[in-house]
N, C-alpha and C positions, 0 to 999 in steps of 0.2 A: 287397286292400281292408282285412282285418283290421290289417297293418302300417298304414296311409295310419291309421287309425282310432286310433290308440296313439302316433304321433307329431302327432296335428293340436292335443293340450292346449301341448305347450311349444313348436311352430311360431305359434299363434297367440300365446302369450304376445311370441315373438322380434319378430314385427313390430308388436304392439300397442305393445310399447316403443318400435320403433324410428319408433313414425307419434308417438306421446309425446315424445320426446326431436327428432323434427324440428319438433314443435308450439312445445317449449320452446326451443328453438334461435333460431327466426322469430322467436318475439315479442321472447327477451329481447336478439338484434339491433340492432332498432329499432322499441318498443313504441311509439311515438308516428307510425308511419304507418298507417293504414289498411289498406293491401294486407298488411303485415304481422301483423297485429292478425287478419283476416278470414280468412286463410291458418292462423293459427296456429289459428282455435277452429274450420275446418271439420279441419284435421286431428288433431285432440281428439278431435270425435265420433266422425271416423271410427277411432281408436284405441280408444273403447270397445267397438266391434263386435266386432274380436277377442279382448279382454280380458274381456270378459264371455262367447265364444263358449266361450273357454279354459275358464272357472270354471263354465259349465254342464256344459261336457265332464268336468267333475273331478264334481261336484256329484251329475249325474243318475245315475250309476252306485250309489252310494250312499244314492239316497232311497226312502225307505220307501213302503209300503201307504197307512200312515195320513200320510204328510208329501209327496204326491207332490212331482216337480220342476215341475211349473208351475205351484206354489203356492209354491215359495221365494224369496223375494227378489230373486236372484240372476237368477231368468226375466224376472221385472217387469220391475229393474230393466236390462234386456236393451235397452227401446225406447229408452234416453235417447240411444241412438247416433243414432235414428233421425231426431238434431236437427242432423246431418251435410246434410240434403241442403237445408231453410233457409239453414244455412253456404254450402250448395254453390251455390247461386244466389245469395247475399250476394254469396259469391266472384267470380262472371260478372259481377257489377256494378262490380267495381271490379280485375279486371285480364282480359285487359289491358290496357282501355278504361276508365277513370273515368267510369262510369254516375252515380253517386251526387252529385254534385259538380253535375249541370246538375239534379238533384231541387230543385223547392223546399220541401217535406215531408219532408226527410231520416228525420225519425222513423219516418213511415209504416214504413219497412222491417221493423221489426221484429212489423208484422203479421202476416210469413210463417213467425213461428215458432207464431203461435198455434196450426194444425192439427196441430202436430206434441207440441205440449205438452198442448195437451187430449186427446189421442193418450194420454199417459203418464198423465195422470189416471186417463183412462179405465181402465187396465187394471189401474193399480196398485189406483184405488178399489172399480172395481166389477166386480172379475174374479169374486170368488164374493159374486154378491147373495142369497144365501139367508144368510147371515152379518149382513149390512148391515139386512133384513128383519127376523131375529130378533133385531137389537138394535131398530127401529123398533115389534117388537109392546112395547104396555103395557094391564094392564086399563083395561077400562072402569070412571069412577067418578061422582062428584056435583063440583059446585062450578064457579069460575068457568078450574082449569087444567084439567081435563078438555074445558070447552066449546073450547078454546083449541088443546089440543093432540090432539086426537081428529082432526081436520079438518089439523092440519098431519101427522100421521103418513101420512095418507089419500096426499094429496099427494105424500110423499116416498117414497111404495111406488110409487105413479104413476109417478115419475121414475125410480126402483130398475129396476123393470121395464122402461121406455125405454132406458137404459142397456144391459140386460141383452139386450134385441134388439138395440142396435147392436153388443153386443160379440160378436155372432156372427158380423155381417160386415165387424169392422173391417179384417179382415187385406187382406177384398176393398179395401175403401175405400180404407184406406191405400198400398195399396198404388199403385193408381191413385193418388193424390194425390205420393207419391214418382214414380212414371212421371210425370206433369207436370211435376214439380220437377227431373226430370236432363233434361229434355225442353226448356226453359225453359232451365235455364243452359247445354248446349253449343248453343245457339242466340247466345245472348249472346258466349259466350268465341269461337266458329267467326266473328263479324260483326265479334269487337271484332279477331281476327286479322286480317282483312281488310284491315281500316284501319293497319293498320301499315306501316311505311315501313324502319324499321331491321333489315335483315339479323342483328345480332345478339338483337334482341327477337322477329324472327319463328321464328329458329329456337328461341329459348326457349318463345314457344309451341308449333310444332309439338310437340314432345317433349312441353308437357301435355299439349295437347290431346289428342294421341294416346294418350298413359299415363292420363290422366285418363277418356277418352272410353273406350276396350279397356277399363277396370276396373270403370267404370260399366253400358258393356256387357252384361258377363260377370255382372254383378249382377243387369242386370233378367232376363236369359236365365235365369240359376239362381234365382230366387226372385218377382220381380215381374212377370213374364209367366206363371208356372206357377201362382201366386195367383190373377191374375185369369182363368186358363181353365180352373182348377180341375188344373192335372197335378202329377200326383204325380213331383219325382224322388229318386233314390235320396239318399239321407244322403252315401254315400262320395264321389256326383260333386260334390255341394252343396261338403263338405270341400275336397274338392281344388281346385273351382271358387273356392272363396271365398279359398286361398291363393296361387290363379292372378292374383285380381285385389288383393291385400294387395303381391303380389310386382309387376305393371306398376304401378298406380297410386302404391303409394308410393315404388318406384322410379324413375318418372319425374322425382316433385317433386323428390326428391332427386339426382337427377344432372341437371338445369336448375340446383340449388344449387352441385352443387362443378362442374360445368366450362361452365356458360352464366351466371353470374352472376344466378341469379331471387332477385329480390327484395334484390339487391347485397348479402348475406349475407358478415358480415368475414372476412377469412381465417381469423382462428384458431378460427371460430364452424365454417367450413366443415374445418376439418384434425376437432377436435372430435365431428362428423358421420361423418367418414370413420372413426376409431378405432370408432367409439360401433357401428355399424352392422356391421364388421369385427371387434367383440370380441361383440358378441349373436349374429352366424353362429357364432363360435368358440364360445359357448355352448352354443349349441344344437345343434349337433353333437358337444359332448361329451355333453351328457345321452343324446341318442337313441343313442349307440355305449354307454355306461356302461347302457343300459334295454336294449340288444340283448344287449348282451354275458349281463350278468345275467339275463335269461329263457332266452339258451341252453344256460348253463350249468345253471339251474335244470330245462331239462327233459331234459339228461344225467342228471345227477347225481341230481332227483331233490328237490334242496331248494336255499333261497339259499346262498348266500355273500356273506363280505364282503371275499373273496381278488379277485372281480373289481374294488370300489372300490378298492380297496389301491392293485391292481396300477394302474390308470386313475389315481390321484394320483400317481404312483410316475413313472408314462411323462410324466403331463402337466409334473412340475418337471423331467425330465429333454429334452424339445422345449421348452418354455416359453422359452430364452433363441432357439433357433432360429429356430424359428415368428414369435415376435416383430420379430425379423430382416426374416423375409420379408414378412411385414406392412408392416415399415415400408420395402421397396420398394416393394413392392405402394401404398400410398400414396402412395410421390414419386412415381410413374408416373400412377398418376390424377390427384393433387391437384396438387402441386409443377409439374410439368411442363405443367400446366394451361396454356390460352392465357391464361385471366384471372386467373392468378397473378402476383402482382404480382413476383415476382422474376424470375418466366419471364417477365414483360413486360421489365423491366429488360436480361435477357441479350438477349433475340432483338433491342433495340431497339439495344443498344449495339454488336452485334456487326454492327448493319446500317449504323449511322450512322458508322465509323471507316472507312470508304471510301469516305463520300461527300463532295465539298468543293462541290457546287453548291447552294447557298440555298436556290432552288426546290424545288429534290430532296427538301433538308433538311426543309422546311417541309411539306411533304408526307406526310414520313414519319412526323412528328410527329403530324399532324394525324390520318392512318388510325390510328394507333396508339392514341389518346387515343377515338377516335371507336367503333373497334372492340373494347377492353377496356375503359373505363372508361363507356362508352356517352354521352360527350359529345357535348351536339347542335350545338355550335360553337367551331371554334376560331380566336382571331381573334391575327395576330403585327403585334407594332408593333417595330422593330429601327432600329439607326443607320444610317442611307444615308450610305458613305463620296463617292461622287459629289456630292450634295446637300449634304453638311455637315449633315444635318436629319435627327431622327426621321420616320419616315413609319408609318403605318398600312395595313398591304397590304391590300392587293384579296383578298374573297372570294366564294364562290359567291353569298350575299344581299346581299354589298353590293362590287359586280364596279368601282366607282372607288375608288381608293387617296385617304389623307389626308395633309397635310405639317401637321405638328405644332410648334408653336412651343415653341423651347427652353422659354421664360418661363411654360408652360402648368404651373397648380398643381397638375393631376392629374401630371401625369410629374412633378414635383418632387417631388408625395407616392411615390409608386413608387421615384421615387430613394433614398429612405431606407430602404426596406423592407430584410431580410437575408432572407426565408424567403418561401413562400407565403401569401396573407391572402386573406382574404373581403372583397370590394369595399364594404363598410358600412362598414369599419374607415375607409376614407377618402369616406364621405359629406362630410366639412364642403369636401373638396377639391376634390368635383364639380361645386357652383357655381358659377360664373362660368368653367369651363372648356368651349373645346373638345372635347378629349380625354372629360373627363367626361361631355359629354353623349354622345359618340359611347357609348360603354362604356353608357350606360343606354341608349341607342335599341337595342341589341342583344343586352340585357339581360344582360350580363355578371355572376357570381357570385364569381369567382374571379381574382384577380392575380396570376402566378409573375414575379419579377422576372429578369430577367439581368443579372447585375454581375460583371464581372472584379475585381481587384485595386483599380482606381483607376473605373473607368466603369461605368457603366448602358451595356446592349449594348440594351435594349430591354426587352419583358416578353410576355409571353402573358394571353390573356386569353378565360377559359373559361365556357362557359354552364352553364346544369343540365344533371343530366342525361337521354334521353330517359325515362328508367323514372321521375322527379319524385322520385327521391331526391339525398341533399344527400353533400357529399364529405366520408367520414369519413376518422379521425385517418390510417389506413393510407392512404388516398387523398393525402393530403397530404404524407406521408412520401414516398411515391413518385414524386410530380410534383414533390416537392424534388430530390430527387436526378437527376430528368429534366431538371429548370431546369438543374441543376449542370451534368449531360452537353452540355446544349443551349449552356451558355455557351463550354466545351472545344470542340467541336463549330465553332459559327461562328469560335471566335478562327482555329482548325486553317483553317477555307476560306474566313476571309481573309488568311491568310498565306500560302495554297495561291492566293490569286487575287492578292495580290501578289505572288508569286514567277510565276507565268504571267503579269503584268504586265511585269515584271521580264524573263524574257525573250523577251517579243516586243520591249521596248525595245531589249532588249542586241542581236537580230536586226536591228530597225528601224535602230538605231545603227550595227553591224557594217556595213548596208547602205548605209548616212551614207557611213562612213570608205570605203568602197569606190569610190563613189560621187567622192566629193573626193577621193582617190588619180587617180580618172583624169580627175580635171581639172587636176591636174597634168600640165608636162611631162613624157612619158615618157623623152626625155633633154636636156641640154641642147643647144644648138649647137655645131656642131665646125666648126674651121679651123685652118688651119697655121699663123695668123696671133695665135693668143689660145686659151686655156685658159681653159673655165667649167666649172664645177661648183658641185654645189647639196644641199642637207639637211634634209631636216625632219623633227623627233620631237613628234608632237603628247603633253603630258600625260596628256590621256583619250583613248577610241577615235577621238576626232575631236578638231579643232583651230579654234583659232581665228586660226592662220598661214595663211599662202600665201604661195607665190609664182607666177613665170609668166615667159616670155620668148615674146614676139609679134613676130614677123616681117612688116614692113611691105613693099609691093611694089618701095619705091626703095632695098633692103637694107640698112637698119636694123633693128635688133634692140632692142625697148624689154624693158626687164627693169622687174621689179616685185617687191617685199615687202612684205607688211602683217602687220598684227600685233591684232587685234580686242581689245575688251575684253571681259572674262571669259574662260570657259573652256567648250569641250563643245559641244550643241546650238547655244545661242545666236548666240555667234562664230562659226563655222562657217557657220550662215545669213547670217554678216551680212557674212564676206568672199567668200560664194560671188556675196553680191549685188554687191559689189564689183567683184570679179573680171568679171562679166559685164559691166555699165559701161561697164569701161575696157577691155576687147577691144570693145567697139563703139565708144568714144570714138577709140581710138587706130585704128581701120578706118576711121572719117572723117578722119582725119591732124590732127586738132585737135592746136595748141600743148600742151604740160605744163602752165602752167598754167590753160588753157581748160580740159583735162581733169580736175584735181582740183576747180575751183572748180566744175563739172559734177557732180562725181563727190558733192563734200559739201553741195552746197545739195540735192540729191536724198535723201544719207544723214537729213541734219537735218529733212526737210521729212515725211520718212515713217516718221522712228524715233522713240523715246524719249530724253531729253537724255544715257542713262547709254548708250547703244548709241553708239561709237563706236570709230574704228580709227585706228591710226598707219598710213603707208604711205610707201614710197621708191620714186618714178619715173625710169627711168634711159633716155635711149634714146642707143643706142651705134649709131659708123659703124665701122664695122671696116676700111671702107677707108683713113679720112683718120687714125682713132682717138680722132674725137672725141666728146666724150661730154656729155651735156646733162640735167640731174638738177634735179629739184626735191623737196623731202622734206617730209612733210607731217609735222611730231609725233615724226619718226621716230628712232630711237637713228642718231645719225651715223656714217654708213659712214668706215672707215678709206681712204685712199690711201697707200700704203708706195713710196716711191722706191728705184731701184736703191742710192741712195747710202744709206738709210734715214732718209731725211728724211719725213715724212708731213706731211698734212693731213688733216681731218675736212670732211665735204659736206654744210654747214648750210643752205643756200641753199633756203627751199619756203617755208611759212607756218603754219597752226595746223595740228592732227587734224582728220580727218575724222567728220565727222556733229557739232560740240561747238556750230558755229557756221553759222548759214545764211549766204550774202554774204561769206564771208571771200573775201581774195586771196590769191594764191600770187606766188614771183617762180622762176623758171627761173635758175640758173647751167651755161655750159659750160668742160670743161678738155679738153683735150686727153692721152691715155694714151702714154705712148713705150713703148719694148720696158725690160722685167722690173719693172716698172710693178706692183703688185699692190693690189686693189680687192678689201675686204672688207666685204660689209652683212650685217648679222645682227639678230635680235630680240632682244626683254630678255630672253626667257631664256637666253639664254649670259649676257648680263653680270650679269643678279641673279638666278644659280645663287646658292645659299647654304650653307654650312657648318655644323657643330655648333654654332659660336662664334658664329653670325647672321651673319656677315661675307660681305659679296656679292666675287661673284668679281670683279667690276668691271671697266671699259673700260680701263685701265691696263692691267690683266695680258695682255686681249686685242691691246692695242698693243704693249705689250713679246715678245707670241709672233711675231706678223706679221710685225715687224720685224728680229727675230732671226732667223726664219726664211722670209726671203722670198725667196731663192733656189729653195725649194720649190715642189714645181707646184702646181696650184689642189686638186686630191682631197687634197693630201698637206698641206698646211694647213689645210683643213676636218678633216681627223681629227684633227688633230696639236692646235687647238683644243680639240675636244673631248676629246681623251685629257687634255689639263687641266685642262678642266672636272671631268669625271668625280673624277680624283684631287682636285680639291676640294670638290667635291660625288658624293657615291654615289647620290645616288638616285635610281631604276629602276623607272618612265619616269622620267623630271624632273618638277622639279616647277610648270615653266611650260613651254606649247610653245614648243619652241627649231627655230629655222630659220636658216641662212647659204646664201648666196651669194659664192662665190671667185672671180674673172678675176686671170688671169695673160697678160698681154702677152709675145708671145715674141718678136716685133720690130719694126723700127723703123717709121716711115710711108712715110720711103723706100724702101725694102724691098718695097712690098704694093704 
């Protein structure tokens, strides 16, 4: 007890500072809020309790006979703390419920400091009324200030004395009047808890309420309960009691400041706190070891020394860089690594959001993020809809319909110019006559982060107050800068993550195309002893806008076909697939050639677009007589190569397919003899092209034919192509290229 008794002067001095120095923290914050302001002067007061505990502690030891200590000053002024617990109901009123705001008397409040100030009157004035008396005696005299003042001193003994009986049982009174006043506000703060809705504000108060409510406690149990039933307790437990409840109570405020965000207190206000609170322990642990040290030495030895200060300056520059050290772990670990640290918001956000590419997701994460450290009570994403072509306003939990935003709208054109975060007032004159603007004020929005890549607006965010009714400071604003920034990387990353899963399911879809149109193809041509065919196709992309086919009719003919679509890829491909079907249904009703094209294109032209069109070569071959019956719609003209190397070209059909509803076609037939060679091919063999631009051309493919037409039908279709090739390299080609060979191997007589 004696030890507890010798360290309680500079213990209570350490936390008097440290309820000071959070006083001056709060207000100078942000002096212009309330909570802040009310916060800062109840923990004022309650810093003079032990500041003044301190200086009686030092005081009473040395006061005389004639100068007791509770007549010095120092005791009086002991009660002005006692204007803590006014504060401390002020306090209930305005967090964490804003009580005072639905007052229509706001003044009135500060009625509840009167009983505590005339409290301090009291004690300071008329602690020794036998003082105050013998200044009030004056002889009795004549005249008209005698008659005058005779009757007012009467009087003011009168009151001296009233006085003097209450001040016997103020300690009773007030005491009771403080037990109503801590009684009265965790009524307040335990109801306004109640009402709260946000997980991050409830656990802020838990932690007062609990730090606040155990300190207040511990208060009335050591002093205002044992006042009013008259028990006596000892000094030592009172000490230790009263640093029990200095260490929860202002402990609690203070760690709701650095790791729950009360009273949204700036970072560097909150780093500031952490030093201030970690170098007055570091204080005050050196006095009590440097007061130990030196007593024990004094009661060896016999007398002081000034070898133990030495030594103790000596050790402390020698730890001093160490210690420091550890300190300033010891605060990344609390402070830094904090959840509401804005850099440790920044890492944990970024390291969650580079593996996410789904929007939703995105939007989500954002949203908890923002909600849960910065305690925003809404966050509303308006971004570009690639499907749509249109900004859209998403759906959220208050307002669960999405809005389509017109490019033209002057609030998103004002947003479009933005470079940084702004406070939505910045664009008042743009709200007007907007859409947009009004939604942003029905949902009361404060806050605009814009998204802009390089050349576009990706959208913006758009953020409420927030729940605690504080406003976004400069560090706030920094940091949802640099979130804008992430968030704009962020969507570019998944939608280029959802164009490339775009991308290949087409490339699937497509692969499934070409596969698709491969087996609609013949799987080989027709074989006979009588005639050689063979057949080729390289579509440009996975899929083609070529075809060919050979249908087999019941009275043994064999109609052959080529087409050749316009364009390239998807397109053409649908449109000679539709083709292709047509004319194996045309040609299974045994309809004429040209019944069947003029079929085939009033159909194309009647259900397509005027640019969707196809060439096509219809052939139908007897292989018994060898005669052969062709009509060519558009079509690059098939070669005929005679044994002798005579040829002709097979012009005989009428327009392209799909260009013209109502056209007519005419049929021509020729008869084939043996080594006879029949070559139809699409333009891409003849306008293959070269470095030089120079098309390989029907010339050259006549000049191969012809020269080589002793050759069988496979052995000319490469032999072509290996020319092609050497005059064109390029790998595919770069139009789908198709041919069809027949080589006649003999006569008619013959078959």
């Amino acid at each position: 007890m004696e030890i507890l008794q010798k360290i309680v002067a500079p213990v209570y001095f350490i936390f008097g500072g440290i309820l000071l120095f959070l006083a001056y923290t709060i207000v100078r914050d942000n002096p212009r809020h309330r909570t802040n302001r009310t916060t800062g002067m109840m923990l004022f007061f309650a810093a003079l309790g032990p500041i003044f505990l301190a200086l009686g502690a030092i005081v009473k030891p040395i006061a005389s006979a004639q100068a007791p200590f509770e007549d010095s000053i120092v005791y009086n002024l002991f009660y002005i703390w006692e204007l803590f617990f006014p504060s401390f109901l002020l306090f209930s009123w305005v967090y964490p419920v804003d009580r005072l705001s639905l007052m229509k008397h706001r003044r009135l409040r500060y009625l509840i400091f009167f009983p505590h100030l005339f409290h301090l009157l009291l004690v300071l004035v008329f602690r020794n009324p036998e003082k105050i008396l013998q200044f009030l005696e004056f002889k009795s005299g004549e005249g008209f200030l005698s008659l005058v003042l005779e009757p007012l001193s009467a009087l003011m003994k009168w009151m001296v004395l009233g006085f003097s009986l209450l001040i016997s049982s103020e300690k009773t009174l007030f005491s009771l009047i403080n037990f109503i006043y801590i009684g009265l506000a965790l009524y307040y703060i335990i109801r306004g808890r109640m009402l709260m809705q946000n997980a991050q504000i409830r656990r802020q108060t838990t932690i007062l309420v609990g730090g606040i409510a155990s300190a207040v406690g511990i208060y009335m149990a050591l002093f205002l309960i044992p006042n009013l039933l008259n028990i006596d307790i000892p000094s030592g437990v009172k000490s230790g009691g009263t640093i029990l409840l200095l260490l929860v109570g202002g402990g609690s405020i203070g760690w709701a400041i650095i790791r729950h965000q009360f009273l949204d207190v700036k970072v560097i206000f909150r780093q500031s706190l952490v030093y201030t609170i970690s170098s007055g322990i570091l204080v005050g642990l050196y006095i009590l070891l440097v007061g130990q040290a030196d007593r024990m030495i004094t009661s060896v030895f016999g007398s002081q020394t000034n070898l133990v200060n030495i030594a103790f300056i000596i050790l402390a520059l020698i730890l001093y860089k160490p210690i420091i050290n550890r300190l300033d772990d010891l605060i990344q670990k609390i402070f830094i690594r904090s959840r509401s640290d804005h850099r440790n918001i920044l890492e944990r956000l970024s390291r969650r959001l580079i593996s996410v590419f789904d929007l939703e997701k995105i939007h989500e994460m954002i949203d908890q993020t923002l909600r849960t450290t910065l305690l925003v009570r809404h966050v509303y994403f308006i971004q570009y809809d690639d499907r749509l072509s249109e900004y859209v306003l998403l759906a959220s939990e208050d307002y669960p319909a999405r809005m389509i935003i017109s490019r033209d709208d002057r609030f998103l054109g004002a947003v479009g110019q933005l470079e940084s975060p702004a406070v939505i007032d910045r664009l008042e004159e743009y709200r007007r006559g907007s859409a947009l603007g009004e939604a942003m004020t029905k949902r009361r929005v404060k806050l605009i982060l814009p998204l802009k890549d390089a050349d576009h607006l990706l959208g913006f965010m758009a953020l409420t107050e927030k729940v605690t009714g504080y406003g976004f400071n400069t560090e706030d604003i920094n940091m949802l800068g640099v979130i804008s920034n992430q968030l704009v990387t962020v969507l570019t990353n998944a939608r280029l993550y959802a164009d490339s899963l775009e991308k290949q399911r087409l490339d699937k879809e497509i692969a499934m195309a070409r596969q698709i149109q491969l087996d609609l193809l013949p799987e080989k041509p027709p074989a006979s002893d009588s005639f050689d065919l063979c057949a080729y196709s390289m579509p440009s992309l996975t899929i083609g806008g070529d075809f060919y086919d050979f249908i087999h009719s019941g009275d043994g003919l064999i109609s052959m076909v080529i087409a050749d679509a316009s364009g390239k890829g998807l397109p053409a491909a649908l449109l000679v697939t539709q083709i292709q079907a047509m004319l194996r249904s045309e040609i299974g009703n045994k309809n004429d050639l040209p019944q069947i094209l003029y079929n085939i294109n009033t159909h194309v032209a009647e259900t397509t677009s005027s640019e969707k069109y196809a060439t096509l070569f219809l052939g139908r071959f007897n292989p018994n007589t060898g005669e052969f019956a062709y009509a060519n719609a558009g079509h690059n003209y098939p070669i005929l190569v005679k044994p002798d190397g005579s040829h002709r070209l097979l012009k005989k059909g009428g327009m392209l397919i799909g260009a013209f509803a109502g056209a007519e076609y005419e049929k021509d037939t020729i008869t084939l003899d043996k080594e006879d060679v029949l070559l139809i091919y699409t333009d891409g063999l003849s306008e293959a092209m070269n470095e030089a631009d120079e098309e390989f051309g029907e010339n050259r493919i006549l000049d191969y034919v012809v020269s080589q037409r002793h050759l069988g039908a496979e052995e000319i279709i490469n032999g072509v192509l290996e020319e092609m090739k050497k005059f064109d390299s390029s790998d595919p080609p770069r139009d789908d290229t198709t041919l069809i060979a027949l080589k006649i191997k003999g006569n008619v007589n013959d078959r």
